[in-house]
N, C-alpha and C positions, 0 to 999 in steps of 0.2 A: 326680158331685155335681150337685144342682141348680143351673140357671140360671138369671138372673135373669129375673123375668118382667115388667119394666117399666124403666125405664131411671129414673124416677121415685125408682127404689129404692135407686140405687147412689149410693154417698159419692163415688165417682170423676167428677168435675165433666166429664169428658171425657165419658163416657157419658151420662153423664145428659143432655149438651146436644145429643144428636145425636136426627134427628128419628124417628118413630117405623119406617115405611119403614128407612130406614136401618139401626136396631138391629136389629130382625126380623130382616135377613141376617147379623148376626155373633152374637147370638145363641144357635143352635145349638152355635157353636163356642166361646162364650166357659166356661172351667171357674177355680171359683172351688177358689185354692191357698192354703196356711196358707205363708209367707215366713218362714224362720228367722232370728236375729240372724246377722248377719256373711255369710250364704250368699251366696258369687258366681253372679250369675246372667249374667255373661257374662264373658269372658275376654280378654283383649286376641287380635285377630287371629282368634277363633274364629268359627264361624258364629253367627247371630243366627235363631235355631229359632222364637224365640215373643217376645211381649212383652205386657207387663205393665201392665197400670192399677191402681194400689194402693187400695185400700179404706181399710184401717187402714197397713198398714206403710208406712217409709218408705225410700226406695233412695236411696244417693251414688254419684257418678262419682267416681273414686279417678283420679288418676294417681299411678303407684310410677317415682321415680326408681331409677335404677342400685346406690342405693347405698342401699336400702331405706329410704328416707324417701317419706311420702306425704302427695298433697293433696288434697281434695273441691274437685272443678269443677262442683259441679251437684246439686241436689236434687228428689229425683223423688216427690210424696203426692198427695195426693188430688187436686191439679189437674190429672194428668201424664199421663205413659207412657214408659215405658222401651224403647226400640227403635229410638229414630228415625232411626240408619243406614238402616232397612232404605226408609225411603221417599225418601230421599237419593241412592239409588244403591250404596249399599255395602253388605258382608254380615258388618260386624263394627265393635268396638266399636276407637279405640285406646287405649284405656284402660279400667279393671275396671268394672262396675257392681255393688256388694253390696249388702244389706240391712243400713240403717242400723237402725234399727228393726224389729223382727217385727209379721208382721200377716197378714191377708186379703189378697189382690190377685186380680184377672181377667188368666186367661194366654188369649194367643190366636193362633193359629199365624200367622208374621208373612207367610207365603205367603196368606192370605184376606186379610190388613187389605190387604196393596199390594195385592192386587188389588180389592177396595170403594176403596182411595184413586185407583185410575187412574178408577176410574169417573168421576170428577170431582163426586162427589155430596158433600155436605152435610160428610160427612168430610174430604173433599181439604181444604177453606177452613181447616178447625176445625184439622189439622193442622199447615197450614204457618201460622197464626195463632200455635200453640205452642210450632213452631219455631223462630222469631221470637223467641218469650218465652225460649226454653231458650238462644240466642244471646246476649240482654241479660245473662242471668244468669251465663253463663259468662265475657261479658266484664266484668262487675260484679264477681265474684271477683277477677280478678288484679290489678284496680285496687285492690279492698280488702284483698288479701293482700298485695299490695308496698306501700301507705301509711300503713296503718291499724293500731293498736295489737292487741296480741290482745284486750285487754277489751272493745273496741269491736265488732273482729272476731264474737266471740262473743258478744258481745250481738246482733248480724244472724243468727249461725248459728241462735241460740234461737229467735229467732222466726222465722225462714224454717221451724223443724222443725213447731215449732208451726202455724202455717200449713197446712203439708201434712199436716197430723196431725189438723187439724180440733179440736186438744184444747192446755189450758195446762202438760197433764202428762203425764210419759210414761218410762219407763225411759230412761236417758242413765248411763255409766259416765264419766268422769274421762278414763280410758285412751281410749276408742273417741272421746271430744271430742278429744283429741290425735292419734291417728291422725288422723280429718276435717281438721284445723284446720293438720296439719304442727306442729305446737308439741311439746315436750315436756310429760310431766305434771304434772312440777313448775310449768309458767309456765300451764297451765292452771289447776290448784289455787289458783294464787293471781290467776288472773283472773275464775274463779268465787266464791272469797273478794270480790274486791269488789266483783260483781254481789250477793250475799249481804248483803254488811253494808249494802249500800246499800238494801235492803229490795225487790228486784225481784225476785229468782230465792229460790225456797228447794230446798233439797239434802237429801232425807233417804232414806238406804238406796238406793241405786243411784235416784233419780226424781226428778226434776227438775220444778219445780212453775212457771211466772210466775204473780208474786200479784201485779204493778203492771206490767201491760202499757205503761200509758200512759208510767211513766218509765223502762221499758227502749227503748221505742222513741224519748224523747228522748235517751237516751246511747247510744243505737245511732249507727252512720253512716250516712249516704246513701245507700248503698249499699242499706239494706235499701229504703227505700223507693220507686226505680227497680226493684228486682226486683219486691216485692211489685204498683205500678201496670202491672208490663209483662205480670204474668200475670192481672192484673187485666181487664187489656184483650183479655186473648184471650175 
């Protein structure tokens, strides 16, 4: 497939912000892949082959308890990259990474990125700057999954998607908000009901639309807006 030939060009705010030098060597290797819904693209304890900068699509961290219940720790779009064990020191995930959403993404074999980030070049900063941000957000999650209402909750998940999605609409099922959210579908159903009647979210045929940004983000919680300024700042 062709590569990108400017970094200018890419929706992935990682690339894009890295200087010219810099892109030029990865580059060659970066191949632009079509991400399917729900596809794991890593597996607990497996190795970590390549990683990804999303274009359009969006990736969750999943942790799956014992007793097959599951929770998004993490959301990975257009500001991201999915891999960042590999520059941590480890060669795997502990928990799932899949495709929340389908899309475009940049795979890049995670053996060239460590080695451009030992370089200490322009990447190294940009990375652990996102690191940083992917930390805030992970501990931003359990604070708002153990305090916070599901409607609340889900009013932060909607627009962190949106956010990394670069868009106010997008395919979103009922079920796959439940699976992310740990909630059952039922207590989803009716906490999208009252994002709905409240006139911020519209729901038609599997798509999920924000028509009043402004007052979901007042009945969001705090929560979104520490993540949203901490990846802001990277």
């Amino acid at each position: 497939m062709p590569a990108l030939q400017a970094t200018a060009q890419s929706s992935n705010r990682l690339l894009a912000a890295l200087p010219n030098t810099v892109y030029q060597r990865l580059q060659p290797a970066l191949t632009l892949v079509t991400l399917a819904p729900l596809q794991p693209l890593y597996q607990v304890g497996c190795p970590i082959d390549y990683v990804y900068f999303p274009e359009e699509a969006l990736i969750s961290l999943v942790f799956q308890f014992k007793d097959g219940a599951t929770m998004d720790v993490g959301l990975i779009g257009q500001e991201g990259m999915a891999g960042l064990p590999v520059l941590l020191g480890g060669t795997s995930y502990s928990h799932q990474a899949m495709v929340q959403i389908a899309g475009k993404a940049w795979r890049l074999p995670a053996e060239l990125l460590l080695t451009e980030f030992n370089r200490g070049s322009a990447l190294h900063d940009l990375l652990l700057r996102y690191t940083q941000a992917m930390l805030a957000q992970t501990a931003q999650n359990s604070v708002c999954n153990r305090f916070h209402t599901t409607e609340v909750r889900l009013a932060r998940w909607l627009l962190l998607t949106a956010d990394g999605l670069g868009a106010d609409t997008f395919p979103l099922t009922h079920e796959v908000i439940s699976i992310m959210l740990g909630v059952r579908r039922a207590g989803i159903t009716v906490a999208a009901g009252v994002l709905s009647q409240a006139g911020w979210v519209r729901y038609y045929r599997g798509r999920i639309t924000i028509v009043d940004r402004a007052g979901l983000e007042d009945f969001a919680c705090e929560c979104y807006e520490v993540v949203r300024d901490a990846f802001a700042a990277v």
